[in-house]
N, C-alpha and C positions, 0 to 999 in steps of 0.2 A: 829727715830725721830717721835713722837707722835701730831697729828694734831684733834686742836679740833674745830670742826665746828659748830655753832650754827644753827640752822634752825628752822624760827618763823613762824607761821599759824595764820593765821587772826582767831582769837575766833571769832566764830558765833552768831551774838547777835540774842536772842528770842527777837520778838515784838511782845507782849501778842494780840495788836490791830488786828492784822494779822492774826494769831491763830485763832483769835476769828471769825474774817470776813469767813476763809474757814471753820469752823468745820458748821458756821452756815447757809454755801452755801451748805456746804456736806448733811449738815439735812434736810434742805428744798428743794433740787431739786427733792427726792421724788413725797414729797407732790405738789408740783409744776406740775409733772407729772402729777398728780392725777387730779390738778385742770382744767388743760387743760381736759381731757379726761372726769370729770362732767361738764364742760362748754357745753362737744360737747354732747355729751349727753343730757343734758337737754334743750338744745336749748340757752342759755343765758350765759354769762359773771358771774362766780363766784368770789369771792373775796377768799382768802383766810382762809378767819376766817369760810366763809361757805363753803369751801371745808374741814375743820376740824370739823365743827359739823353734817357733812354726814360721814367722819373715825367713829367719838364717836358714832352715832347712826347705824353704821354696826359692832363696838365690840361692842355695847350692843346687839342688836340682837344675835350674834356670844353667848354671852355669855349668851344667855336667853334660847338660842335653842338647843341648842350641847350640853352639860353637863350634861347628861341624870340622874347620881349618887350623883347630888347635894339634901343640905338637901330642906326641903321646906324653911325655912326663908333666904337661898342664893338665892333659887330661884324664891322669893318675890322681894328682893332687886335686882336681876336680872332686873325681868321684870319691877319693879319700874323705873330703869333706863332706859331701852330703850323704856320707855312711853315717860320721860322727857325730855330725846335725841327728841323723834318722833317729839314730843309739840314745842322745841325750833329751830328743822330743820321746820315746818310748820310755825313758827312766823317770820325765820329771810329770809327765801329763798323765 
């Protein structure tokens, strides 16, 4: 005698809402790190928009200084940028 059992699982709904809430807690507690840490450092309360134009102005440096086998107009546009990183970390901080 042959017995046939059904067995149902709850289908797991995605909620993209949710998804979205942890990818963009996972990306930011970095930077979050970081802000605390330029806060204590610099003596003052950062925001987060200016703890990311102090990231942009250490990869411009990073990438103005290290690259020793770059041509010269990368390494115009290089230093071009971590002037204008410099200019808008000294306007907004």
């Amino acid at each position: 005698m042959e017995k046939n059992m059904m067995i149902s699982t709850p289908t797991p709904s995605i909620d993209l809402k949710t998804m979205w809430q942890k990818l963009t807690a996972t990306v930011k507690s970095p930077i979050e790190w970081l802000r605390i840490y330029y806060s204590s450092v610099c003596g003052k309360t950062l925001s987060m928009g200016q703890t990311l134009l102090l990231i942009n102005a250490q990869l411009a440096f990073i990438s103005a200084a290290f690259p020793a086998d770059l041509p010269l107009i990368a390494r115009l546009g290089c230093c071009t940028w971590l002037l204008a990183s410099l200019k808008l970390c000294r306007d907004k901080i």
